[in-house]
KOLROFI-867247 format. One record per residue (C-alpha): residue number from 1; residue in one letter; z, y negated, x negated. Coordinates in pm, whole numbers, plus 50000, padded with zeros to 5 digits. Each point is the difference from the previous one (the first is absolute). Layout:
REM KOLROFI-867247
<k:NUM r:A w:Z v:Y u:X>
...
//
This chain:
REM KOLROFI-867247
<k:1 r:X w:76140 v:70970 u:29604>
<k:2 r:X w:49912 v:50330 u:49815>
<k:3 r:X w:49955 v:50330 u:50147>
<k:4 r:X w:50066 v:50312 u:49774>
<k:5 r:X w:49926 v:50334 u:50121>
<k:6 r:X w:50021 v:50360 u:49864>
<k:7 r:X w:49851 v:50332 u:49955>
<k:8 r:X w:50213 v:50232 u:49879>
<k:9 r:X w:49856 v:50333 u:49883>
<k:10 r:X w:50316 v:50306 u:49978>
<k:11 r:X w:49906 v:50356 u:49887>
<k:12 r:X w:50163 v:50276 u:50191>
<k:13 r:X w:50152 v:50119 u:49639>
<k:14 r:X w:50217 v:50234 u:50195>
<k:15 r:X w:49711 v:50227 u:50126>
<k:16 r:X w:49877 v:50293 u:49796>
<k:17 r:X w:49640 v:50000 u:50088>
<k:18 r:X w:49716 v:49698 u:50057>
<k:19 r:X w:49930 v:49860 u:50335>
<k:20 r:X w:49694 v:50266 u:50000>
<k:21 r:X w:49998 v:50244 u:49811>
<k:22 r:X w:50251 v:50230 u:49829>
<k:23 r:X w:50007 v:49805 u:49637>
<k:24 r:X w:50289 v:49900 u:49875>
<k:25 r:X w:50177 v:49657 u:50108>
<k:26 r:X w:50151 v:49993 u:49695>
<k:27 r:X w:49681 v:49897 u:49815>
<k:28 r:X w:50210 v:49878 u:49729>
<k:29 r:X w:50096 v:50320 u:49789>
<k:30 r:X w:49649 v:50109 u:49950>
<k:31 r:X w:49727 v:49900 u:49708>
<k:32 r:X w:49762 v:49798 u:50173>
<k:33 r:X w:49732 v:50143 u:50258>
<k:34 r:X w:50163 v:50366 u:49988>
<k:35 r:X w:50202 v:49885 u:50335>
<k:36 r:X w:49656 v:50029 u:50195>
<k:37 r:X w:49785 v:50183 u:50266>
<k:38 r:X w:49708 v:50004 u:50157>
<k:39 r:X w:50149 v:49838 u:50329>
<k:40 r:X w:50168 v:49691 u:49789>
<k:41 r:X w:49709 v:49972 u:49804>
<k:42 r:X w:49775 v:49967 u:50328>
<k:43 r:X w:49753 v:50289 u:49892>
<k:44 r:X w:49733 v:50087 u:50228>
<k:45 r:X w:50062 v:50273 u:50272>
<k:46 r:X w:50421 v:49897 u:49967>
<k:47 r:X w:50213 v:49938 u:50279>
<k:48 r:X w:50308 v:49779 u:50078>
<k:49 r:X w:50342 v:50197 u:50102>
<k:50 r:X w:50232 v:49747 u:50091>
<k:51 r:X w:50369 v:50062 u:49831>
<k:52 r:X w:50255 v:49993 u:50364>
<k:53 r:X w:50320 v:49910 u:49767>
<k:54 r:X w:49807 v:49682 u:49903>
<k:55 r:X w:49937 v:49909 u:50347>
<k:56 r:X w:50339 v:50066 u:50087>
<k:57 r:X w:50145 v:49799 u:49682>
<k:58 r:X w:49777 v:49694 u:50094>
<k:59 r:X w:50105 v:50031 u:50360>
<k:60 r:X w:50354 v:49990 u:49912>
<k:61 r:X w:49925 v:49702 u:49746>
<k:62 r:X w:49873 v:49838 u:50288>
<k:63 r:X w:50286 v:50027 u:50246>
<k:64 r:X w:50244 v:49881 u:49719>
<k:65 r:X w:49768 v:49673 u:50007>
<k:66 r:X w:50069 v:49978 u:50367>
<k:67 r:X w:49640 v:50050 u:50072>
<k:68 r:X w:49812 v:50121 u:50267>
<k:69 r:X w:49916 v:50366 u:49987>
<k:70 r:X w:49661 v:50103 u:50212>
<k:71 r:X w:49963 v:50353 u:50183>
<k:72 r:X w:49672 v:50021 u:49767>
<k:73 r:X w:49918 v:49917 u:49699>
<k:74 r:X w:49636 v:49960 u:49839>
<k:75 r:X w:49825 v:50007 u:49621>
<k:76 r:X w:49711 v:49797 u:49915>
<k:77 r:X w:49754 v:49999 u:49706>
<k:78 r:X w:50055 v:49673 u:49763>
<k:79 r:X w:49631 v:50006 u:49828>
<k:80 r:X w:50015 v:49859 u:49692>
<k:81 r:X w:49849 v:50052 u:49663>
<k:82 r:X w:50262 v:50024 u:49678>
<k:83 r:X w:50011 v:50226 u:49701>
<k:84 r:X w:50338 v:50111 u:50088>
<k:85 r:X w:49879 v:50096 u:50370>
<k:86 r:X w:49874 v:50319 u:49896>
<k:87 r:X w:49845 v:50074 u:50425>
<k:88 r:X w:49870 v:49623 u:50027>
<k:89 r:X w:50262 v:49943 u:50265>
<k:90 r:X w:50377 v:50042 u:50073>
<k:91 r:X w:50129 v:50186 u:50305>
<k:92 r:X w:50213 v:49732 u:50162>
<k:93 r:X w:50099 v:49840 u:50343>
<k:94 r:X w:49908 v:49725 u:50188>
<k:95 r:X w:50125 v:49811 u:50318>
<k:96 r:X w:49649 v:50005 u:50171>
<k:97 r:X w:50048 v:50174 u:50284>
<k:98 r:X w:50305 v:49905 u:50112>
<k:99 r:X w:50340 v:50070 u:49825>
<k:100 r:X w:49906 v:50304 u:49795>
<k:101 r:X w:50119 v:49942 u:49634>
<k:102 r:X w:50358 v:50186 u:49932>
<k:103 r:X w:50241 v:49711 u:50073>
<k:104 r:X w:49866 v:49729 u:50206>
<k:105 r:X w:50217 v:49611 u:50021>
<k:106 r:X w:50346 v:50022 u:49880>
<k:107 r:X w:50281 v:49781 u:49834>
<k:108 r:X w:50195 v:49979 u:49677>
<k:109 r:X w:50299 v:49772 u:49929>
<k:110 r:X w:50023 v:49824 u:49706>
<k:111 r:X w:50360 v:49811 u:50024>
<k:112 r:X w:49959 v:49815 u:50328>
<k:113 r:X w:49627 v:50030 u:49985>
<k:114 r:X w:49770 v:50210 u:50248>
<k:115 r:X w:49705 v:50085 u:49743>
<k:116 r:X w:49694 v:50163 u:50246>
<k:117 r:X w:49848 v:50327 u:49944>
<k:118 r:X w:49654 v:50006 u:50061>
<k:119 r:X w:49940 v:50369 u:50012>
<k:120 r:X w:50100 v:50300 u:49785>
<k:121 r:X w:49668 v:50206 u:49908>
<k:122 r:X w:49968 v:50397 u:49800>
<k:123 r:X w:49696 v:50037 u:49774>
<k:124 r:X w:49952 v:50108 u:49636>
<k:125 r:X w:50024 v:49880 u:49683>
<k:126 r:X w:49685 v:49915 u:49791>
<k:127 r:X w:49988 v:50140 u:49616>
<k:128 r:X w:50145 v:49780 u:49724>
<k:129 r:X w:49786 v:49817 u:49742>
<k:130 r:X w:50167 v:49980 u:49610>
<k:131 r:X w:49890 v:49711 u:49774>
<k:132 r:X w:49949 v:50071 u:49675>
<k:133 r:X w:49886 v:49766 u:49673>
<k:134 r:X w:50173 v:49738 u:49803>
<k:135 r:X w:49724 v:49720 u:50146>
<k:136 r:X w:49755 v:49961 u:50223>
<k:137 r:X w:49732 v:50097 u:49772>
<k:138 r:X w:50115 v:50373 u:49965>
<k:139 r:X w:50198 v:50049 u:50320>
<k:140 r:X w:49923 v:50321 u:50197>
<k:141 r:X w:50076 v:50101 u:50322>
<k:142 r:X w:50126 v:50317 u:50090>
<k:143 r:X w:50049 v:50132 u:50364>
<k:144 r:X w:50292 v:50280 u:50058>
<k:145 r:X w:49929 v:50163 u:50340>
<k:146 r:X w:50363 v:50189 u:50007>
<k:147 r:X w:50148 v:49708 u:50260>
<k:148 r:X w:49691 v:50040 u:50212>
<k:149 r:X w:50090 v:50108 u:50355>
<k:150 r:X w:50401 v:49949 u:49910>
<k:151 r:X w:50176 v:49931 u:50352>
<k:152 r:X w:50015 v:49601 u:50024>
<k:153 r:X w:50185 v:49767 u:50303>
<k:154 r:X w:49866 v:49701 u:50002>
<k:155 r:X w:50225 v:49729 u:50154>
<k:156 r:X w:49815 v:49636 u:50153>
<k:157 r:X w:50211 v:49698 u:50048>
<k:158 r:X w:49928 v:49692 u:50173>
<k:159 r:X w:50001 v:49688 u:49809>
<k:160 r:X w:50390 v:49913 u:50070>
<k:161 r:X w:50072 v:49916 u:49646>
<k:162 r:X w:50004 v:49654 u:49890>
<k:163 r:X w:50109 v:50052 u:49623>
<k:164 r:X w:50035 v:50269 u:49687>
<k:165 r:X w:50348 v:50061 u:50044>
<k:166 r:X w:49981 v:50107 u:50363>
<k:167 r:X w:49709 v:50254 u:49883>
<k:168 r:X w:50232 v:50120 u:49721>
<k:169 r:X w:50228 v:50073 u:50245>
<k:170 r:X w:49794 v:50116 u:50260>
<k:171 r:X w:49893 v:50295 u:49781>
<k:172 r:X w:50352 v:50047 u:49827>
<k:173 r:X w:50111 v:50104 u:50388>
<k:174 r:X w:49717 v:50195 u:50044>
<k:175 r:X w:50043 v:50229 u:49661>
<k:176 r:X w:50326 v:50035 u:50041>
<k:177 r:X w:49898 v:50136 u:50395>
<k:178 r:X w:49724 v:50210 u:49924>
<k:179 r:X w:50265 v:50188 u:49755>
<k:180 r:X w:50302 v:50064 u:50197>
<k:181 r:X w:49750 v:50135 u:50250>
<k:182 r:X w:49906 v:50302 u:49734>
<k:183 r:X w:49579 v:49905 u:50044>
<k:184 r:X w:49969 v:49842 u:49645>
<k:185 r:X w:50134 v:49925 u:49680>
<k:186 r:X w:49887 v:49617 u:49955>
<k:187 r:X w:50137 v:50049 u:49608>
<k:188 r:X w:49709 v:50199 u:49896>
<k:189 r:X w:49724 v:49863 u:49837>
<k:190 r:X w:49745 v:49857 u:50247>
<k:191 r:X w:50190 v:50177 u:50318>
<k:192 r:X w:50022 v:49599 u:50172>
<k:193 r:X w:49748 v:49746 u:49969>
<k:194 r:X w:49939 v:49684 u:50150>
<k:195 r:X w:49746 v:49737 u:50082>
<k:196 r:X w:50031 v:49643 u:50143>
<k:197 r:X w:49788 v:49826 u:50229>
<k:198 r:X w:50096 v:49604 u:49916>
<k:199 r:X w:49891 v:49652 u:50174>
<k:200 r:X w:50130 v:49721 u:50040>
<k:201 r:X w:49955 v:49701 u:50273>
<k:202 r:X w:49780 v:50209 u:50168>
<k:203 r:X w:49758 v:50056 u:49749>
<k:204 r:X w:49797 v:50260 u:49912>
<k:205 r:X w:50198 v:50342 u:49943>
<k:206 r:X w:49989 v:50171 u:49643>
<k:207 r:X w:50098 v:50305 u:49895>
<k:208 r:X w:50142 v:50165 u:49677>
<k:209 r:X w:49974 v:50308 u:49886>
<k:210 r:X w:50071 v:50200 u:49680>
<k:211 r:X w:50369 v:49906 u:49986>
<k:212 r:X w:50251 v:50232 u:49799>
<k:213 r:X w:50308 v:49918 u:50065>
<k:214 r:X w:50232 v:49835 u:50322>
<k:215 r:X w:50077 v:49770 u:49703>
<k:216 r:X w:49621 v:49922 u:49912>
<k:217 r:X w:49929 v:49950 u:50374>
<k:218 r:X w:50297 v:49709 u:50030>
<k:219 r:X w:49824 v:49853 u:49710>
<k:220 r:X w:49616 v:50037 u:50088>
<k:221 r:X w:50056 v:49866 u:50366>
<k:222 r:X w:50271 v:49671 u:49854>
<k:223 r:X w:49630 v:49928 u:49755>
<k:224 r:X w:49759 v:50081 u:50290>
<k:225 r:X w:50203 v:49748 u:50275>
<k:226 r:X w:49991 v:49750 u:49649>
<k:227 r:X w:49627 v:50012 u:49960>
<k:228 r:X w:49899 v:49978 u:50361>
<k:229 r:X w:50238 v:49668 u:50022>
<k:230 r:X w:49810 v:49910 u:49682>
<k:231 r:X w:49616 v:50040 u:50160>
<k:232 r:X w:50116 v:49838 u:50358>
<k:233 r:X w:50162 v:49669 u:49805>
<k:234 r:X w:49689 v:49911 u:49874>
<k:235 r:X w:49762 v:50145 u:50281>
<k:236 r:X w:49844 v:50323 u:49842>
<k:237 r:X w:49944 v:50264 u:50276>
<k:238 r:X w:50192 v:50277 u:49967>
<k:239 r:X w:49784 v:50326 u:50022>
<k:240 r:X w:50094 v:50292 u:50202>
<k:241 r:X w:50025 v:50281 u:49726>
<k:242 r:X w:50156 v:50268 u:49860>
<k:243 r:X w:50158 v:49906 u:49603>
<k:244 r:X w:50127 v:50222 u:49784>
<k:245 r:X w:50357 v:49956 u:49803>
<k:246 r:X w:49987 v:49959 u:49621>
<k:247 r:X w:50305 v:50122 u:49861>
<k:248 r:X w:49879 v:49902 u:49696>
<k:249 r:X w:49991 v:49643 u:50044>
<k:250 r:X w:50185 v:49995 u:50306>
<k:251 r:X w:49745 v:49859 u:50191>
<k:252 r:X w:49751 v:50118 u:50344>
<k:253 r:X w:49637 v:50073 u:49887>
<k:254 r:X w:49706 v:49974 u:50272>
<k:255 r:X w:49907 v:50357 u:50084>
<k:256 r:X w:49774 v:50020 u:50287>
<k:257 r:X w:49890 v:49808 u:50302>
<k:258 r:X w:50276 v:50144 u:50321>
<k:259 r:X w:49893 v:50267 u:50171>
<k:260 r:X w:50045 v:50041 u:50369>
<k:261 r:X w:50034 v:50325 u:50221>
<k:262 r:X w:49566 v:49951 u:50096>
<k:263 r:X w:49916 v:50029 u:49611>
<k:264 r:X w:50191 v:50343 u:49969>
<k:265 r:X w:49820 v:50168 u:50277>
<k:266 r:X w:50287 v:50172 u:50161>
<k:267 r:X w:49943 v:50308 u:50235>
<k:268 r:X w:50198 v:50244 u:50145>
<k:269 r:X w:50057 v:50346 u:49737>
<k:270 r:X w:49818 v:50288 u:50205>
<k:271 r:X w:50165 v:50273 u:49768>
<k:272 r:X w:50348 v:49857 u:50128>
<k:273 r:X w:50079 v:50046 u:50379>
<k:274 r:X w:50218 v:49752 u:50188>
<k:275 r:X w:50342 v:50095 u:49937>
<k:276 r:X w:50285 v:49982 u:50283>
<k:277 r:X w:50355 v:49902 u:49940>
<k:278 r:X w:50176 v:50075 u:50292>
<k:279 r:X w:50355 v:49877 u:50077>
<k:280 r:X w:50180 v:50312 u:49916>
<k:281 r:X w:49858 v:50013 u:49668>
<k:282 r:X w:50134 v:49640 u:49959>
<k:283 r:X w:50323 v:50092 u:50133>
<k:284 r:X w:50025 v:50240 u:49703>
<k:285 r:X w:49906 v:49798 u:49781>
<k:286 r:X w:50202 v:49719 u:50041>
<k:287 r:X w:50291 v:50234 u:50034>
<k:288 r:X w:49954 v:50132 u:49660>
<k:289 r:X w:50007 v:49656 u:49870>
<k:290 r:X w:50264 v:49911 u:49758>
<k:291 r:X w:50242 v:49799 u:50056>
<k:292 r:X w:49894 v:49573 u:49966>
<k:293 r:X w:50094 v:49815 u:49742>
<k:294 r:X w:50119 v:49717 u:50196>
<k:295 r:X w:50216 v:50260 u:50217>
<k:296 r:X w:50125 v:50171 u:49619>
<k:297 r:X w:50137 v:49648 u:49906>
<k:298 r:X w:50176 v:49953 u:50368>
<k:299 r:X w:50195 v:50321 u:49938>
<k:300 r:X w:50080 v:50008 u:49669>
<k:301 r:X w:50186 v:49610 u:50067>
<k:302 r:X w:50132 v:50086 u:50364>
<k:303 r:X w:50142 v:50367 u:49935>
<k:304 r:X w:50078 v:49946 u:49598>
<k:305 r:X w:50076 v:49626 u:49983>
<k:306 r:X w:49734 v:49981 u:49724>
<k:307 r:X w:49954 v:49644 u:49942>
<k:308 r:X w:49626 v:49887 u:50141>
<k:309 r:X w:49842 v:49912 u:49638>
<k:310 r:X w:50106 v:50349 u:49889>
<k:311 r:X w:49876 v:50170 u:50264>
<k:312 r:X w:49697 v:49809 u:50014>
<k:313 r:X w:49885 v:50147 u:49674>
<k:314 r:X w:50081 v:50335 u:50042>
<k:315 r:X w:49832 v:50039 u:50310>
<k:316 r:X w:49696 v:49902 u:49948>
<k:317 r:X w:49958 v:50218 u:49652>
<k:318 r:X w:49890 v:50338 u:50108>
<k:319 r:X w:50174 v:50172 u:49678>
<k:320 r:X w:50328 v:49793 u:49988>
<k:321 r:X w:50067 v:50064 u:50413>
<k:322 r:X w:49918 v:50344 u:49915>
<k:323 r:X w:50274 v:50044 u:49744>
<k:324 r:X w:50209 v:49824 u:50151>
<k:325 r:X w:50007 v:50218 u:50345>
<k:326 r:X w:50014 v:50355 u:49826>
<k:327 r:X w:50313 v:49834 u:49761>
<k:328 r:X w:50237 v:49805 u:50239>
<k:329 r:X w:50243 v:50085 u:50271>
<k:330 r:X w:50154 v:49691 u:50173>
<k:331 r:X w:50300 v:50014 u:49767>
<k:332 r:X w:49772 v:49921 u:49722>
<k:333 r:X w:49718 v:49838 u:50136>
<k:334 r:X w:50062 v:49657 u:49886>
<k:335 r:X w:50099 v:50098 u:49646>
<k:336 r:X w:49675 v:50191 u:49957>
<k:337 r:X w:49764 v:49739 u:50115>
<k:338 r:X w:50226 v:49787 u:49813>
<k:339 r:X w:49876 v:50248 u:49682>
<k:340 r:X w:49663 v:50025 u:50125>
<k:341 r:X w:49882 v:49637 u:50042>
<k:342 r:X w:50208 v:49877 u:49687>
<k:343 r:X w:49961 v:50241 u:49748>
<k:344 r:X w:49771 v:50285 u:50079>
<k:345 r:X w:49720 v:49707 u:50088>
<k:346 r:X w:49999 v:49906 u:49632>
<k:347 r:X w:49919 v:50367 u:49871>
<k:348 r:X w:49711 v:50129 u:50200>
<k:349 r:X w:49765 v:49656 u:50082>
<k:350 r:X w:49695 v:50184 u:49969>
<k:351 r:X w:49827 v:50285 u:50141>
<k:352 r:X w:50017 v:50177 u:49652>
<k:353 r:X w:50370 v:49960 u:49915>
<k:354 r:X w:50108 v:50172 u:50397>
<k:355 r:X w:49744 v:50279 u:49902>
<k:356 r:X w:50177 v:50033 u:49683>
<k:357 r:X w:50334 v:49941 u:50100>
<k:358 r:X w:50295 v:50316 u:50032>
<k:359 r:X w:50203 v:49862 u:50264>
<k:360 r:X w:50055 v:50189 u:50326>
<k:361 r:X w:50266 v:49873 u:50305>
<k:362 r:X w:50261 v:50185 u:49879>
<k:363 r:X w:50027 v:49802 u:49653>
<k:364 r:X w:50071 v:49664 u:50246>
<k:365 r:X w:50233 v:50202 u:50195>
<k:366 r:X w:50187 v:50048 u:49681>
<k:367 r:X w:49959 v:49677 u:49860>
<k:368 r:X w:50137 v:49865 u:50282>
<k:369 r:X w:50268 v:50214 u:50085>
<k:370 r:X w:50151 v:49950 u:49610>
<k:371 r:X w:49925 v:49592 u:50045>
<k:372 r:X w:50220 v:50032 u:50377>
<k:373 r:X w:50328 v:50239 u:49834>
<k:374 r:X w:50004 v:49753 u:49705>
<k:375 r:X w:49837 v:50291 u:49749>
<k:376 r:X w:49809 v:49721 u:49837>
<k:377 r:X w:49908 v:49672 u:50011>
<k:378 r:X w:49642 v:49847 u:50133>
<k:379 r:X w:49912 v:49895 u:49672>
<k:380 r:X w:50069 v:50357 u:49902>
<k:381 r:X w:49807 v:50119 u:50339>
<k:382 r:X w:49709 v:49795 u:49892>
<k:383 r:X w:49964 v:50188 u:49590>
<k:384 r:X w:50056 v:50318 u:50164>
<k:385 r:X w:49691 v:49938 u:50285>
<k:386 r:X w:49810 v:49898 u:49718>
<k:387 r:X w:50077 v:50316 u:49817>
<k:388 r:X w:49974 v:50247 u:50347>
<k:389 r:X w:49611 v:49805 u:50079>
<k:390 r:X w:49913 v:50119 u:49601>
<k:391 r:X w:50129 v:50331 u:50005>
<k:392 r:X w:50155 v:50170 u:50315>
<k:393 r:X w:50341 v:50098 u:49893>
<k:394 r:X w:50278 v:49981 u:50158>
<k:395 r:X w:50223 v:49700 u:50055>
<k:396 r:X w:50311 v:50173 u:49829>
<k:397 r:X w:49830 v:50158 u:49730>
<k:398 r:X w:49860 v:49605 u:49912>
<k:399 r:X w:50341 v:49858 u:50021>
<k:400 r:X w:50141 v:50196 u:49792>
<k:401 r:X w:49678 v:50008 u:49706>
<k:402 r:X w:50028 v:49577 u:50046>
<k:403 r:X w:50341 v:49945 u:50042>
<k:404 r:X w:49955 v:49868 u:50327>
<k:405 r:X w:50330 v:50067 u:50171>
<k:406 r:X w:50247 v:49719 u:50145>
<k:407 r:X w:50244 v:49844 u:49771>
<k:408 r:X w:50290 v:50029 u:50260>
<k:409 r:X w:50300 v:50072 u:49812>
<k:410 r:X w:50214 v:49704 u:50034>
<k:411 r:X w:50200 v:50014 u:49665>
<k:412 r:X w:49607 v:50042 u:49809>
<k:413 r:X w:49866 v:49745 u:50210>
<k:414 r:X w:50361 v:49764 u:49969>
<k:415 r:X w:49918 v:49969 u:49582>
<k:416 r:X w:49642 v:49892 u:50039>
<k:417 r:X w:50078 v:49740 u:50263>
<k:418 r:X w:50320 v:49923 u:49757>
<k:419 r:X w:49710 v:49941 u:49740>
<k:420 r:X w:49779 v:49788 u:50217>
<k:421 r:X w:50269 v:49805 u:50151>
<k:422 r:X w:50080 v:49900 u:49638>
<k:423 r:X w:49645 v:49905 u:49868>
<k:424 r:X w:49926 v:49766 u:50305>
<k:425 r:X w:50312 v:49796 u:50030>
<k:426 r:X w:49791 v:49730 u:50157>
<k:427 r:X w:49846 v:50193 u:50264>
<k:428 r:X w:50366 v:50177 u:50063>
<k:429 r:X w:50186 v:49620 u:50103>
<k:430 r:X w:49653 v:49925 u:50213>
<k:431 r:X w:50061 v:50296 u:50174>
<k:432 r:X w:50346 v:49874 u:50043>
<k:433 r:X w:49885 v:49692 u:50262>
<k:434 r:X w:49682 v:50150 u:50065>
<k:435 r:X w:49942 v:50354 u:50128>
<k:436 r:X w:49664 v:50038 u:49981>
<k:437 r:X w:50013 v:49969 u:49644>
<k:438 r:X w:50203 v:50344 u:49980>
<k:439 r:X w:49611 v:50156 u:50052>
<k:440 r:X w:49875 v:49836 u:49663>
<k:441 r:X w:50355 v:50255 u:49900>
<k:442 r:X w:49896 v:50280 u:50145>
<k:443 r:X w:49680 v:50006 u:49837>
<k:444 r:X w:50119 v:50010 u:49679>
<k:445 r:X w:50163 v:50270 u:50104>
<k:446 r:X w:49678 v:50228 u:50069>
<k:447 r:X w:49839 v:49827 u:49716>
<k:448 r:X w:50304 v:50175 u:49759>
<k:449 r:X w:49986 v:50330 u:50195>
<k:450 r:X w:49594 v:50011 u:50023>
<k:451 r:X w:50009 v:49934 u:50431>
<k:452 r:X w:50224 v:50316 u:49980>
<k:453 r:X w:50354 v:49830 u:50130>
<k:454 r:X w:50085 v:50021 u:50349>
<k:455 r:X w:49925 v:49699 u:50148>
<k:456 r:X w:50290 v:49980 u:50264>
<k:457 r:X w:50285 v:50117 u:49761>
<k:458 r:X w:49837 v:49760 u:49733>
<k:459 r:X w:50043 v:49728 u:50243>
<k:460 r:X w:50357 v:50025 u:50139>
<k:461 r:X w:50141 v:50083 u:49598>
<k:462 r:X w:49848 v:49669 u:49890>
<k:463 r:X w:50151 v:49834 u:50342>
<k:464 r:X w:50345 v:50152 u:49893>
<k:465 r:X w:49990 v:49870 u:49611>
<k:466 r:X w:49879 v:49644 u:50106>
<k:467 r:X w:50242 v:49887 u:50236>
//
């Protein structure tokens, strides 16, 4: 049987200072080590000030995970030596006395799955370290302190997964949670990271690390379950370990010998005091919290009639559920996630094309409104979103610079089906016996009149002249 487990590492990107000191969060705008002080940088003489929104953003991470949430919490010293650790340790938390990490056991659905939360934990980023050189020879390392100290949840499952696609999943759920809850922006560049923890029969436990991607993970744990089946098949121990992922050659590398809690020499931060969270602190907290995705998607089918698939998808996409609540009133509400989740979908897939992109609620409000009073067509609607995401005018000033408005006159619209009707006498007598054919008809039609003719009239003309 194999046993997967995760580690999921989720920056606070939301925040606008580190977990201790009052440096940027947003590490990322700056050249490297200008984003620095002596507190991140661990300079003799500093001391610790612990950020309260990033205690209060992990705490409310933590009750969205259905975890336990102690009175007190605690931070611990992780001593370790690494060139991006710039104090020799990292300020983070530890169940040693008791529950007194952030979040303690909790659950997380995946389909009909319970998937266990070991414990939800606040400490800091280390520094990042750049690779440089074409080949081993001349590579270089560089460190960049700037992330040092950044606010950082880390998230410990149990080892309830039994196969990639379940992890892919797993952390699909959990990205799209962590950003309808406003704590972090998973999009960004190295904002969510994950490791796995893999065995299988009960076999030694290895871990990988150095994984870019949700994609990458899928791929390094399907190759890591692959070669432990390989070494137990023909008897070869497997070693407990920690290996690396080489995107490169899509392989895991041995790394290091595992590490356990003894060989970090944990002990509790004396510049950090215990610090309570009492129940009425929770109570505010969790009544600040935004609405659930699961609870979004019950809504939008129950009081809009939104068909589950669609709503599905445009609940659990922070940006899309966004638009759509500040566009639709319950007239319109299924034509605009109709717009949304069809069309708009297409135009801004990455984080760069919705930073770039013009449109505001009001253009969908349009868009639909003009698709509902027969203005124009959805073909029409879909060139003129495409148009509004580029540049931000308005819907009537595009149709009338594309030509975009509905063919409805019925004597215009009688001589192009006249023409049609006459180039496809084959189709025309199939239609005859056959009603569905009359479709094959009708798209002709908006082929003739560039998707401009109104699909309704278009169809009841052609139903008239074939009889």
């Amino acid at each position: 049987m194999t046993k997967i487990g995760l580690e999921i590492h989720s920056q606070l990107t939301k925040l606008e200072s580190k977990l201790f000191c009052s440096c940027k969060a947003n590490y990322r705008e700056f050249e490297p080590n200008t984003n620095i002080c002596p507190i991140c940088m661990g300079l003799p003489g500093s001391l610790p000030r612990l950020n309260q929104k990033a205690v209060e953003k992990a705490t409310i991470i933590a009750m969205a995970l259905n975890c336990s949430t102690p009175e007190k919490i605690a931070f611990f010293r992780k001593n370790y030596f690494y060139p991006d650790l710039p104090k020799n340790f990292q300020i983070t938390q530890l169940n040693i006395y008791g529950d007194t990490s952030v979040g303690g056991t909790g659950i997380l659905m995946v389909g009909e799955k319970k998937i266990r939360i070991t414990r939800v934990q606040l400490e800091e980023d280390p520094g990042r370290l750049i690779y440089e050189g074409s080949s081993e020879k001349n590579l270089v390392t560089l460190v960049d302190y700037n992330r040092a100290g950044t606010p950082l949840v880390e998230i410990v499952t149990e080892p309830d997964f039994e196969n990639p696609r379940e992890v892919r999943e797993f952390l699909n759920i959990l990205s799209d949670l962590l950003e309808n809850l406003g704590v972090s922006d998973p999009s960004l560049e190295g904002a969510m990271r994950a490791d796995a923890n893999v065995s299988i029969e009960g076999g030694n436990k290895v871990e990988i690390k150095n994984i870019g991607s949700f994609h990458d993970l899928e791929k390094a744990v399907h190759f890591e379950i692959t070669r432990q089946q390989s070494l137990r098949s023909r008897d070869i121990p497997i070693i407990q370990e920690t290996r690396h992922w080489d995107d490169k050659r899509k392989i895991t590398i041995s790394s290091r010998s595992k590490e356990e809690d003894l060989d970090y020499r944990y002990f509790l931060e004396g510049d950090i005091p215990w610090i309570k969270i009492g129940n009425q602190v929770k109570e505010k907290l969790k009544s600040e919290m935004p609405e659930s995705i699961s609870s979004k998607k019950q809504r939008y089918i129950s009081k809009y009639g939104i068909p589950a698939q669609v709503a599905d998808v445009l609940s659990s996409d922070k940006f899309y559920s966004d638009l759509f609540e500040d566009a639709h009133t319950k007239e319109n509400a299924k034509e605009i996630a109709n717009i949304i989740t069809t069309d708009l979908m297409g135009l801004v897939d990455t984080r760069e094309k919705r930073a770039a992109s013009k449109l505001k609620p009001s253009h969908l409000q349009e868009i639909s409104d003009s698709i509902q009073s027969g203005k124009i067509t959805r073909n029409s609607a879909k060139n003129a979103l495409y148009e509004i995401v580029k540049t931000g005018k308005k819907l009537s000033d595009i149709i009338s610079e594309l030509d975009l408005g509905n063919v409805s006159d019925e004597s215009e619209l009688s001589v192009i089906i006249e023409s049609v009707i006459f180039e496809e006498p084959q189709a025309v007598e199939q239609a005859k016996s056959n009603p569905q054919t009359i479709n094959y008809l009708v798209g002709k039609v908006m082929q003739k009149t560039k998707g401009k003719a109104d699909p309704k009239l278009t169809l009841d003309l052609l139903k008239k002249k074939i009889r």
